[in-house]
MARLO-489826 format. One line per field, with one value per residue: residue number from 1; residue in three letters; x, y, z of N, C-alpha, C in turn. Coordinates in steps of 0.2 Angstrom, whole numbers, plus 5000, padded with zeros to 4 digits. Each point is the difference from the previous one (the first is absolute). Example, Ala and Ser with C-alpha at 12.3 -4.5 7.8 and 13.67 -1.06 7.14 Angstrom:
2
pami <- 1/2
dopa <- ALA/SER
nx <- 5066/4998
ny <- 4972/5005
nz <- 5039/4996
cax <- 4996/5004
cay <- 5006/5006
caz <- 5000/5001
cx <- 5004/4996
cy <- 5006/5005
cz <- 5000/5003
***
This chain:
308
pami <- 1/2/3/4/5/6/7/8/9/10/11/12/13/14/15/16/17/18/19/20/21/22/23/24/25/26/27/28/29/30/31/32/33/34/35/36/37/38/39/40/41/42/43/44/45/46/47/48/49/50/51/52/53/54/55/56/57/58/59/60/61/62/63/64/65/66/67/68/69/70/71/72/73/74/75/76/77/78/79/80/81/82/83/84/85/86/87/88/89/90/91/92/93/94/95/96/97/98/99/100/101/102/103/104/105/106/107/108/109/110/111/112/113/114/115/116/117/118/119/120/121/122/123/124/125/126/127/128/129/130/131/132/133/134/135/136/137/138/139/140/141/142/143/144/145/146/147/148/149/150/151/152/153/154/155/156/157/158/159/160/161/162/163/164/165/166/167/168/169/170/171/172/173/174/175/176/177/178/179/180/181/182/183/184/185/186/187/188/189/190/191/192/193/194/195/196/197/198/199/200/201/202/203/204/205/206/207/208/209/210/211/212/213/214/215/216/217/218/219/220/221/222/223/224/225/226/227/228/229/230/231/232/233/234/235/236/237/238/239/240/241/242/243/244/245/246/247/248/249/250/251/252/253/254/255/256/257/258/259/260/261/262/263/264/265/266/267/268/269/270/271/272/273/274/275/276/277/278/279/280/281/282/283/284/285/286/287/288/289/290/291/292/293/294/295/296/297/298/299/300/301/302/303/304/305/306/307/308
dopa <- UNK/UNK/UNK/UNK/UNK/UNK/UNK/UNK/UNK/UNK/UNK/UNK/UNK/UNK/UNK/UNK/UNK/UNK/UNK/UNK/UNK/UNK/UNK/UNK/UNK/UNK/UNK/UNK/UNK/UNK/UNK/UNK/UNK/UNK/UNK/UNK/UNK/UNK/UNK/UNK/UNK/UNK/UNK/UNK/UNK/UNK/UNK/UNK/UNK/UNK/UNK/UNK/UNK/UNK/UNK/UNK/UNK/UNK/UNK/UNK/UNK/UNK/UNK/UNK/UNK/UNK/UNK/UNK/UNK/UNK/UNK/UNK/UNK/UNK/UNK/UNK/UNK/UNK/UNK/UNK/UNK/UNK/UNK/UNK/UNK/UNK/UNK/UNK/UNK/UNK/UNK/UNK/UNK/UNK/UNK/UNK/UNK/UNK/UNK/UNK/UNK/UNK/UNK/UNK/UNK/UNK/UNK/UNK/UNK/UNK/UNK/UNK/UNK/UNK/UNK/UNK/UNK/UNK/UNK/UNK/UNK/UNK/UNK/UNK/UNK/UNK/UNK/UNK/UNK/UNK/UNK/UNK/UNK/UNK/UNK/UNK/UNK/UNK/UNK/UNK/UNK/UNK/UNK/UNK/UNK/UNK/UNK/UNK/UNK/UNK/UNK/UNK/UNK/UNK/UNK/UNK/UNK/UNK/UNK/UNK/UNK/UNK/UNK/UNK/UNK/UNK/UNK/UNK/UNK/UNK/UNK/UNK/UNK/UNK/UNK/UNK/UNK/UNK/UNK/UNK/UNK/UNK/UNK/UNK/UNK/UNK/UNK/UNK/UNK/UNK/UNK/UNK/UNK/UNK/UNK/UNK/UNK/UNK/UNK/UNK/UNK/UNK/UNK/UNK/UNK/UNK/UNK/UNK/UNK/UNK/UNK/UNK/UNK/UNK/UNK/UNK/UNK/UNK/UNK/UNK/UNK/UNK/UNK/UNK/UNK/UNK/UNK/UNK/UNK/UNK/UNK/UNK/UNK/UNK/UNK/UNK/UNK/UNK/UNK/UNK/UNK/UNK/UNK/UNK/UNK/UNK/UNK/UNK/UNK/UNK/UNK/UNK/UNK/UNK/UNK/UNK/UNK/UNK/UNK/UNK/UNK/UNK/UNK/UNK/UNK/UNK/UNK/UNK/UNK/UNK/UNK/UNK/UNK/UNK/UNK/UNK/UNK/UNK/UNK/UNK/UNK/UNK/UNK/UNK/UNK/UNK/UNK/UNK/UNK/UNK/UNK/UNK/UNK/UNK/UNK/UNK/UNK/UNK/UNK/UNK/UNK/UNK/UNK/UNK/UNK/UNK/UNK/UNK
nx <- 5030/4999/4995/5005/5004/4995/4997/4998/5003/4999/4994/5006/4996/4999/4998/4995/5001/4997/5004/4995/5005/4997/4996/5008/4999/5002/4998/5001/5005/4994/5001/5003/5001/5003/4996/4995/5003/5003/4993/5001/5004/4995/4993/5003/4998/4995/4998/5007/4999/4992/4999/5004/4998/4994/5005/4999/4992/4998/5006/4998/4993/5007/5000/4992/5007/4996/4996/5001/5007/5001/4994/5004/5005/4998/4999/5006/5001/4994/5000/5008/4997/4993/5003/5006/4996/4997/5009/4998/4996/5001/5007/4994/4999/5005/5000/4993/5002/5002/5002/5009/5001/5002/4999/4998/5005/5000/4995/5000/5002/4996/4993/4999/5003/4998/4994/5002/5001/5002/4999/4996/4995/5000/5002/5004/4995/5001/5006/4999/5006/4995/5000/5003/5005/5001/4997/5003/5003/4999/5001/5004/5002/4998/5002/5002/5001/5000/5005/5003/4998/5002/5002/5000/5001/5004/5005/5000/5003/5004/5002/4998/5003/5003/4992/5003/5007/5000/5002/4991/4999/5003/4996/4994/5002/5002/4994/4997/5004/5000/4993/5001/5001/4995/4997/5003/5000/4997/4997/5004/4997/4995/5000/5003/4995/4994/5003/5004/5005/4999/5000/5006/5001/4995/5002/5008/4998/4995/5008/5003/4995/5000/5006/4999/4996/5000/5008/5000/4996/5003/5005/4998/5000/5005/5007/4994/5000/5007/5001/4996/5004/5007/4999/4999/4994/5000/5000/4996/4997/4998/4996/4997/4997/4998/4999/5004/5001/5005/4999/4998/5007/5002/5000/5004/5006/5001/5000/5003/5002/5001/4998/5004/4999/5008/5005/5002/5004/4997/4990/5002/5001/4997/4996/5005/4998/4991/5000/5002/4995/5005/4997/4999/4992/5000/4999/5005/4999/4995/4995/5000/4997/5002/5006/5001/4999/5006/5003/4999/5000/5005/4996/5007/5001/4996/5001/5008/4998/4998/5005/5003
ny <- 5077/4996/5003/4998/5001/5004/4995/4996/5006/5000/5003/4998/4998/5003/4996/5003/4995/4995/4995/4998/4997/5003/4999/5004/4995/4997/4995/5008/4997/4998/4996/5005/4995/4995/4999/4998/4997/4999/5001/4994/4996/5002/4998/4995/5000/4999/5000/4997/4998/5000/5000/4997/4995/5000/4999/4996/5001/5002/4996/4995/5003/5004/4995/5001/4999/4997/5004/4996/5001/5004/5003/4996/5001/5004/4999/5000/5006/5001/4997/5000/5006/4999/4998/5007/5004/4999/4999/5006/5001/4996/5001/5006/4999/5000/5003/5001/4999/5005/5004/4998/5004/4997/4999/5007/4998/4994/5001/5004/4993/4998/5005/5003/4995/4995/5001/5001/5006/4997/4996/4998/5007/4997/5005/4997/4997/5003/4998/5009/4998/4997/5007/5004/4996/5001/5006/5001/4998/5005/5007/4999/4999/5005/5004/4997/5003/5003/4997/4996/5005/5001/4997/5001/5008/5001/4997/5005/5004/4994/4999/4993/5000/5008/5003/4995/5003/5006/4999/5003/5001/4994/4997/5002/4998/4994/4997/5004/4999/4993/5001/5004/4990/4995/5004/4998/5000/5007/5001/4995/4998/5004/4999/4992/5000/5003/4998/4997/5003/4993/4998/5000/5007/5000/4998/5000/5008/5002/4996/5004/5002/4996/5003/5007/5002/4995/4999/5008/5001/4992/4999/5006/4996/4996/5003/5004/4998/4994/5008/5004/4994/5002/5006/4997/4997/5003/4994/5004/5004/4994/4995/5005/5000/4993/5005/4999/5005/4994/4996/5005/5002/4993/5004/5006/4996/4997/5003/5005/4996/4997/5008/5006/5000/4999/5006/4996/5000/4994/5002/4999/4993/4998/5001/4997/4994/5001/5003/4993/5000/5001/4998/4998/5000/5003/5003/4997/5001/5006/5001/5008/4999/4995/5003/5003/4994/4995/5006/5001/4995/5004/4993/4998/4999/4995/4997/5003/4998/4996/5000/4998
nz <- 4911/4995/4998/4995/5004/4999/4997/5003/5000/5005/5004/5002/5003/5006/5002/5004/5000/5001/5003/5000/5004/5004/4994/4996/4997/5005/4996/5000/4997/4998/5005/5002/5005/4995/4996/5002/5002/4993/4999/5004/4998/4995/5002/5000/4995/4996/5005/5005/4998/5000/5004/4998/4996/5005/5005/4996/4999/5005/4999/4995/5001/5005/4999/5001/4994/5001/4998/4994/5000/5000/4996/4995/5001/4998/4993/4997/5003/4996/4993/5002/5002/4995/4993/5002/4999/4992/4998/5002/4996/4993/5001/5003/4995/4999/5004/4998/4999/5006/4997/5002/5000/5004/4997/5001/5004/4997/4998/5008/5002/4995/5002/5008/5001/4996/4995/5008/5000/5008/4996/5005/4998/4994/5005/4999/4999/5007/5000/4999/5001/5006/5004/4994/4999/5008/4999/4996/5006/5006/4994/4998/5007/5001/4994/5003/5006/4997/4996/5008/5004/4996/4997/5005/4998/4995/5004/5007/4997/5002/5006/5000/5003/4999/4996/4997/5000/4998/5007/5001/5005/5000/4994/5003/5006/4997/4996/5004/5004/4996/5001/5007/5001/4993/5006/5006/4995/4997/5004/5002/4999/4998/5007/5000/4994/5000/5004/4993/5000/5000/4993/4996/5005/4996/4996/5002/5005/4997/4995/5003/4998/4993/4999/5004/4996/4994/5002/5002/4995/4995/5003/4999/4992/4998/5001/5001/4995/5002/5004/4999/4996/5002/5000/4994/5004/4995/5000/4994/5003/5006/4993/4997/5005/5000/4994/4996/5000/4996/5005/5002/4997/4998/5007/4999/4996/5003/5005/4996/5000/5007/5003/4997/5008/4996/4996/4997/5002/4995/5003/5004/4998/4997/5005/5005/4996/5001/5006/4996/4998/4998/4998/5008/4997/5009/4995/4998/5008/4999/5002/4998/4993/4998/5001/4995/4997/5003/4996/4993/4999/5002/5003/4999/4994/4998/5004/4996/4995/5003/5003/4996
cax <- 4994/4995/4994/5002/5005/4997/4995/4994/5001/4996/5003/4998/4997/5003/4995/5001/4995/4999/4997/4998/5002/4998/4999/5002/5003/5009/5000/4996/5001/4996/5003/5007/5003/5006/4999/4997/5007/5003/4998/4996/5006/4999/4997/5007/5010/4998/5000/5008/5002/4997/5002/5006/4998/5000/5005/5007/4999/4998/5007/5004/4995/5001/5007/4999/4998/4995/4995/4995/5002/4997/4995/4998/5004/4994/4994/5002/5004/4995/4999/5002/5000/4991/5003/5002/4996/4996/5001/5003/4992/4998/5004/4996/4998/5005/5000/4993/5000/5007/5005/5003/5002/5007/5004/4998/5005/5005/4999/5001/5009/5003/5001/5000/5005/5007/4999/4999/5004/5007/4999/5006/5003/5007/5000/5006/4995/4997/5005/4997/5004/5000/4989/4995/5002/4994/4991/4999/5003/4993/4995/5003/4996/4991/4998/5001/4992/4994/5000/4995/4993/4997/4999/4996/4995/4997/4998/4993/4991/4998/5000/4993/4998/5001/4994/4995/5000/5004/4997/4999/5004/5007/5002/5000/5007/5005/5001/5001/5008/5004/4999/5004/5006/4999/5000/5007/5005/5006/5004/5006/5005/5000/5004/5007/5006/5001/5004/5005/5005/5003/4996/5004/5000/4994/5002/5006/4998/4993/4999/5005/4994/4995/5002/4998/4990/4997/5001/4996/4992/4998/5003/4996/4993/5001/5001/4995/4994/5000/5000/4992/4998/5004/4995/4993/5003/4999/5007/5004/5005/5006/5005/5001/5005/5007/5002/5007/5001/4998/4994/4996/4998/4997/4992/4997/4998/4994/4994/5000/4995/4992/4995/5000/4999/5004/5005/5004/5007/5006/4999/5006/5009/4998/4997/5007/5007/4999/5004/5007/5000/5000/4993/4995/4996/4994/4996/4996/4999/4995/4992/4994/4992/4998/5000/4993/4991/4999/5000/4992/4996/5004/4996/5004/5003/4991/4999/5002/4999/4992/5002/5005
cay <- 4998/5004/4997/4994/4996/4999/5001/5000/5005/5005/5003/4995/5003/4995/4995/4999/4992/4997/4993/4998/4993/4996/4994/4996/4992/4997/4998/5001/4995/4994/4993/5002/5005/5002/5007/5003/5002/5006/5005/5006/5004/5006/5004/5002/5001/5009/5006/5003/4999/5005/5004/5003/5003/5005/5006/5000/5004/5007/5003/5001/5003/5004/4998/5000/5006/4998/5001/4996/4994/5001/5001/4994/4997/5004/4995/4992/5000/4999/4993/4995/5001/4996/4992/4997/5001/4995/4996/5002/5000/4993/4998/4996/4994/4996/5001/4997/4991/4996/5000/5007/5008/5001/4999/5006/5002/4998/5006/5007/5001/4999/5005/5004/5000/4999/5004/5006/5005/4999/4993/4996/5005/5005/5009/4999/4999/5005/5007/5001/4997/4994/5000/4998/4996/4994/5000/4996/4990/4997/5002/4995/4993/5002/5000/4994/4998/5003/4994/4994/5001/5002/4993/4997/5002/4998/4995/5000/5003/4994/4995/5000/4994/5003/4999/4994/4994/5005/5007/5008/5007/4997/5000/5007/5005/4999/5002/5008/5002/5000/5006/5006/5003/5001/5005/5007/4995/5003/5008/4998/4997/5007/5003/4996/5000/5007/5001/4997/5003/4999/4995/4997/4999/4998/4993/4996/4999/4996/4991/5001/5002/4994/4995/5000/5000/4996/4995/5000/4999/4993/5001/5002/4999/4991/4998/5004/4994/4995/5002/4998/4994/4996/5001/4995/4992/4996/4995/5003/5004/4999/5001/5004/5003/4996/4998/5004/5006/4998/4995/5006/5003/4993/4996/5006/4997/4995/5004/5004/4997/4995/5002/5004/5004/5002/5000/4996/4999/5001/5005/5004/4999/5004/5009/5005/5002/5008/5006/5001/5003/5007/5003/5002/5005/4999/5003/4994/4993/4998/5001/5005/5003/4994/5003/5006/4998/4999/5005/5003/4994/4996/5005/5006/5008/5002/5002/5004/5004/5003/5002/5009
caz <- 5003/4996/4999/4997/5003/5008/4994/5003/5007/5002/5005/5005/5005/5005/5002/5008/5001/5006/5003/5007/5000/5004/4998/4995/5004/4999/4995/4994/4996/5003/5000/4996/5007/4998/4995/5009/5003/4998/4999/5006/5002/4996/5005/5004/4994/4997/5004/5002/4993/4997/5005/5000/4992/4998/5004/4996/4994/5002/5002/4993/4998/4997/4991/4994/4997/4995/5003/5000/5005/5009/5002/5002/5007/5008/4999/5003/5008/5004/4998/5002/5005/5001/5002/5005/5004/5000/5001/5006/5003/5000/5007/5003/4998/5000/5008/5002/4996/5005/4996/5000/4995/5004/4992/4998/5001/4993/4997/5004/5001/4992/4995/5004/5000/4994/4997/4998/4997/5001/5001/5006/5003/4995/4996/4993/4996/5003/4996/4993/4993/5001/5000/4997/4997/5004/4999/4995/5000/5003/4994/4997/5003/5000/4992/4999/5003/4997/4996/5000/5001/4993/4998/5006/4999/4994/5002/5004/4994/4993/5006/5000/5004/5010/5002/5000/5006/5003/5004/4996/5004/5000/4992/4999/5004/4998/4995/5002/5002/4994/4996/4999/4998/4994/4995/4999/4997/4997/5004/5004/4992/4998/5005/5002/4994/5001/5007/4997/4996/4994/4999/5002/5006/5003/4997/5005/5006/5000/5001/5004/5005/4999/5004/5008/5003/4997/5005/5008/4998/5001/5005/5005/5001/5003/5006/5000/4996/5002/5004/4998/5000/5006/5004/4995/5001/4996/4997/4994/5003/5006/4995/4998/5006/5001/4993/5000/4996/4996/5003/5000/4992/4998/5001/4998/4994/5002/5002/4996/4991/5000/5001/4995/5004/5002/4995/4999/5000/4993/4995/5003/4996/4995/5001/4999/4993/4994/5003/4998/4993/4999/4998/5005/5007/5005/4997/4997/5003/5004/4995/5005/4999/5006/5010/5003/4998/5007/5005/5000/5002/5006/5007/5008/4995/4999/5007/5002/4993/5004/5005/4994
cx <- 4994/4994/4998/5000/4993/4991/4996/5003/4993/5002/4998/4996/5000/4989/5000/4996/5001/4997/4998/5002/4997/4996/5004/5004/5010/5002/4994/4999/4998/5007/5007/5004/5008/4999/4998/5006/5005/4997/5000/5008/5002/5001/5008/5005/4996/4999/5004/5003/4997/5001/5008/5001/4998/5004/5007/4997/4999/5008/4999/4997/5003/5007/4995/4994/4994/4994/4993/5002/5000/4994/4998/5003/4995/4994/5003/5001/4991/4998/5001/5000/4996/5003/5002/4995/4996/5001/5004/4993/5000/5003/4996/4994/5006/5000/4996/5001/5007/5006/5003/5002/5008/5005/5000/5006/5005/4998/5001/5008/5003/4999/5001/5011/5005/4998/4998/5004/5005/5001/5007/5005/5005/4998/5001/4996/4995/5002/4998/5004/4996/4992/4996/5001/4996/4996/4999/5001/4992/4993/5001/4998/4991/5001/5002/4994/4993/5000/4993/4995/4997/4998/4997/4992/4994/4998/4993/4994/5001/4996/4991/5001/4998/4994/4997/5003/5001/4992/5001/5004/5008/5002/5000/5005/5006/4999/4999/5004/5003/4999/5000/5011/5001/4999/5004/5007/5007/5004/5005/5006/5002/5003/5006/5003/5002/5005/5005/5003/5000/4994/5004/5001/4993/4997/5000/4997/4993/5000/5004/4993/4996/5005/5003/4993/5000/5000/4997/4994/5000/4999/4995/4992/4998/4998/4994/4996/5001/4999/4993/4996/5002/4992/4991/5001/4995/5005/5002/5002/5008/5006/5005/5006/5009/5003/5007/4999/4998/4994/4994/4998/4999/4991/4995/4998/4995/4992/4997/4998/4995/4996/5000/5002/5005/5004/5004/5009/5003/4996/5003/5008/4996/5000/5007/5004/4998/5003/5008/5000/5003/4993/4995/5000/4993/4993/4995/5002/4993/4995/4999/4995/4998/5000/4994/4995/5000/4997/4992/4997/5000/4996/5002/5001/4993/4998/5003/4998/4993/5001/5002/5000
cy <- 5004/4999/4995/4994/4998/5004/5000/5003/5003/5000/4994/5002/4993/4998/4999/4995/4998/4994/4995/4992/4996/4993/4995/4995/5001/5000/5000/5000/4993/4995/5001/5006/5003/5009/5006/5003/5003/5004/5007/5004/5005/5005/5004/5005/5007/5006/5003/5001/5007/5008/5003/5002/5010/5005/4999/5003/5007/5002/5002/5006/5007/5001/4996/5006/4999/5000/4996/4991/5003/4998/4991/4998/5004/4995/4990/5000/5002/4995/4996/5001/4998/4992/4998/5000/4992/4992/4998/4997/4992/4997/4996/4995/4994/4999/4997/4991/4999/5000/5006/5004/5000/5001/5005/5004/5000/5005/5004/5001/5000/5007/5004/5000/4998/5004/5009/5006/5000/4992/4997/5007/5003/5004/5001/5003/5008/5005/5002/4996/4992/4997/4999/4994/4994/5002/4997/4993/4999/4998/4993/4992/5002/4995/4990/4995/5002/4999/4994/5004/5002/4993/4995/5001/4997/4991/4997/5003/4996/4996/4997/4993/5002/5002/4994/4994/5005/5006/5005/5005/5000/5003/5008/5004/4999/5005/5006/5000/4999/5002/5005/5001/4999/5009/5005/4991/5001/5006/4996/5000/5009/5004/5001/5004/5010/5001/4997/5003/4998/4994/4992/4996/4999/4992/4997/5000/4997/4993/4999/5000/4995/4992/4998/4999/4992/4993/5002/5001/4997/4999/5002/5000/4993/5003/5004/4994/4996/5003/4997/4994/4995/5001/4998/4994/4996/4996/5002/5006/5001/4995/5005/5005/4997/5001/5005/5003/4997/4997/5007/5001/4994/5000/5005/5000/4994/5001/5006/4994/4998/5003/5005/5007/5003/4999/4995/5002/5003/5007/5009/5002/5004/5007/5002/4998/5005/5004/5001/5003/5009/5004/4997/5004/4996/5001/4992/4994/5000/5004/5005/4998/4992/5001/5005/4997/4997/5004/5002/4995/4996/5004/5005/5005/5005/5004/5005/5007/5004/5005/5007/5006
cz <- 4996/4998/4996/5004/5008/4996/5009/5008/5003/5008/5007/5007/5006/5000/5007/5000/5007/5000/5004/4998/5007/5000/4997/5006/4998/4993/4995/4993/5000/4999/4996/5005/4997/4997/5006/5002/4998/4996/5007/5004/4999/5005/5008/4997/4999/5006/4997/4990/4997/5004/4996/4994/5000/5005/4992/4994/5003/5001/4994/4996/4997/4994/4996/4996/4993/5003/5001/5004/5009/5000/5000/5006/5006/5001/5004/5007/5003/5002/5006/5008/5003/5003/5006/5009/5002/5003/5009/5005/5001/5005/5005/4998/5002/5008/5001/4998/5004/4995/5002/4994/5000/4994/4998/5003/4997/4995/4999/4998/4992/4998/5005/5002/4995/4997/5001/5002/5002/5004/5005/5003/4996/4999/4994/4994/4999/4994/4993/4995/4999/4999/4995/4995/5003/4997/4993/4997/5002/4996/4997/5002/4999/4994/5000/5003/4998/4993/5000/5004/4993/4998/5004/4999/4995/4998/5004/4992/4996/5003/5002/5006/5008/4998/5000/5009/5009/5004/4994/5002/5000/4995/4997/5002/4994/4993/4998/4999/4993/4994/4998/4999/4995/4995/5003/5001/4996/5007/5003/4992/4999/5003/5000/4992/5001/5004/5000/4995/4992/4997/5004/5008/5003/4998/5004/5005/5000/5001/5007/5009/5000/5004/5005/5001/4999/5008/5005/5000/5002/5008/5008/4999/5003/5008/5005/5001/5006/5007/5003/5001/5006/5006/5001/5005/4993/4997/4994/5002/5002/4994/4998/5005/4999/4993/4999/4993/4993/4997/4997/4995/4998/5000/4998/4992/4999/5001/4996/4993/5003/5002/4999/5007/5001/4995/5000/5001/4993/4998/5006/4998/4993/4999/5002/4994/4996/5003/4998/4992/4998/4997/5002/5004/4999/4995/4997/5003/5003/4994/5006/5001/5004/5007/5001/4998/5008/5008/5002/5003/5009/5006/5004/4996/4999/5007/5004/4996/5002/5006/4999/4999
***
């Protein structure tokens, strides 16, 4: 982790923003309830997700012995603490439009019990021969999850259709959000390798993390999304609701070419074949200086910046 290797590092700082969604409509996505909708599931999955990211980084904080990687990982666990605050906030716009949350449980139960320290109650795991080897499988699903919030990222700073058909304040939350995971993009990957014995064994297990994250991404972002729209008596909605797993990503690829508001499927399959490269890094799947020209620009960052 060298300066070679990480030309545009600086120091990450958490953004106290804030937004006021009480105007923004159901479907703030003009006339695209499908993208509405799994967009907004978001809003269910990230709390409990982000939330845990950082209890599994603040475990891991003291086995790392590189100084300028803490100080990033200090910077990402603030980061993502903002996030998860934020989107814990939006919940109530989702409530306000008659929609339950109730999915945030599945959430609780993915990272607060399988995924956490002694999951379904295994001590086993508790044991110094066992503990810390969990805490690094966990680093490890982070590093794979933080893959596609990276590229997600960069995708939303290319991304030109959620201001022209898309609520301001909506679009500002998201792409706040993913522009901050555009510029700490490299700290999971940097983490997961530092905290790996070998090149070798960092390899194996990395594609070994991408292929537990990649199916249950898909998976709990569908199933969120359709959670959402069951509840829409909009008729493309309550489509949408009745659609099976496969049906989703189809329509996901569908809806994703024709009006640009949501990544496409195959440009997902893509983003994980690069992760199969022996010589990728996080470093060149996103543009900083693009996330931070967003940044400067973004009402709620401007408006926290003011506040500073």
């Amino acid at each position: 982790m060298n300066a070679q290797a990480h030309p545009e590092r600086h120091t990450l700082q958490a953004r106290r923003v804030q937004f006021d969604l009480a105007s923004t409509p159901l479907h703030w996505l003009k006339d695209d309830p499908f993208s509405t909708h799994i967009i907004n599931g978001i809003h269910m999955l990230l709390p409990a997700g982000e939330l845990w990211f950082c209890r599994v980084y603040n475990q891991a904080l003291p086995l790392v012995t590189d100084e300028a990687l803490r100080e990033d990982v200090q910077g990402f666990i603030r980061q993502e603490a903002v996030h998860s605050r934020q989107h814990t906030q939006a919940q109530s716009y989702l409530e306000a439009h008659g929609l339950s949350v109730a999915y945030t449980e599945r959430a609780e139960w993915l990272f607060g019990t399988f995924l956490g320290e002694a999951p379904f109650g295994l001590t086993l795991l508790q044991r110094d021969r066992w503990k810390q080897q969990w805490l690094i499988t966990r680093v490890g699903l982070i590093a794979a999850i933080e893959h596609f919030t990276g590229v997600l990222g960069q995708w939303a700073m290319d991304n030109e259709s959620w201001e022209q058909n898309g609520d301001a304040t909506m679009v500002d939350l998201f792409k706040w959000h993913l522009a901050e995971e555009v510029e700490h993009r490299t700290v999971a990957y940097d983490l997961f390798e530092h905290l790996c014995k070998t090149e070798l064994g960092f390899y194996v297990s990395r594609q070994a993390m991408m292929a537990i994250v990649f199916p249950l991404f898909l998976h709990f972002i569908a199933e969120a999304g359709r959670q959402l729209a069951a509840q829409d008596p909009d008729q493309r909605a309550q489509r949408m609701a009745r659609m099976l797993f496969p049906q989703v990503m189809l329509e996901l690829q569908k809806v994703g070419r024709k009006t640009h508001n949501l990544p496409t499927f195959s440009f997902l399959v893509k983003a994980t074949a690069r992760w199969l490269s022996p010589r990728f890094h996080p470093i060149h799947e996103g543009d900083t200086e693009q996330a931070l020209a967003y940044l400067a620009r973004s009402p709620a960052a401007q408006a926290a910046a003011g506040l500073s």
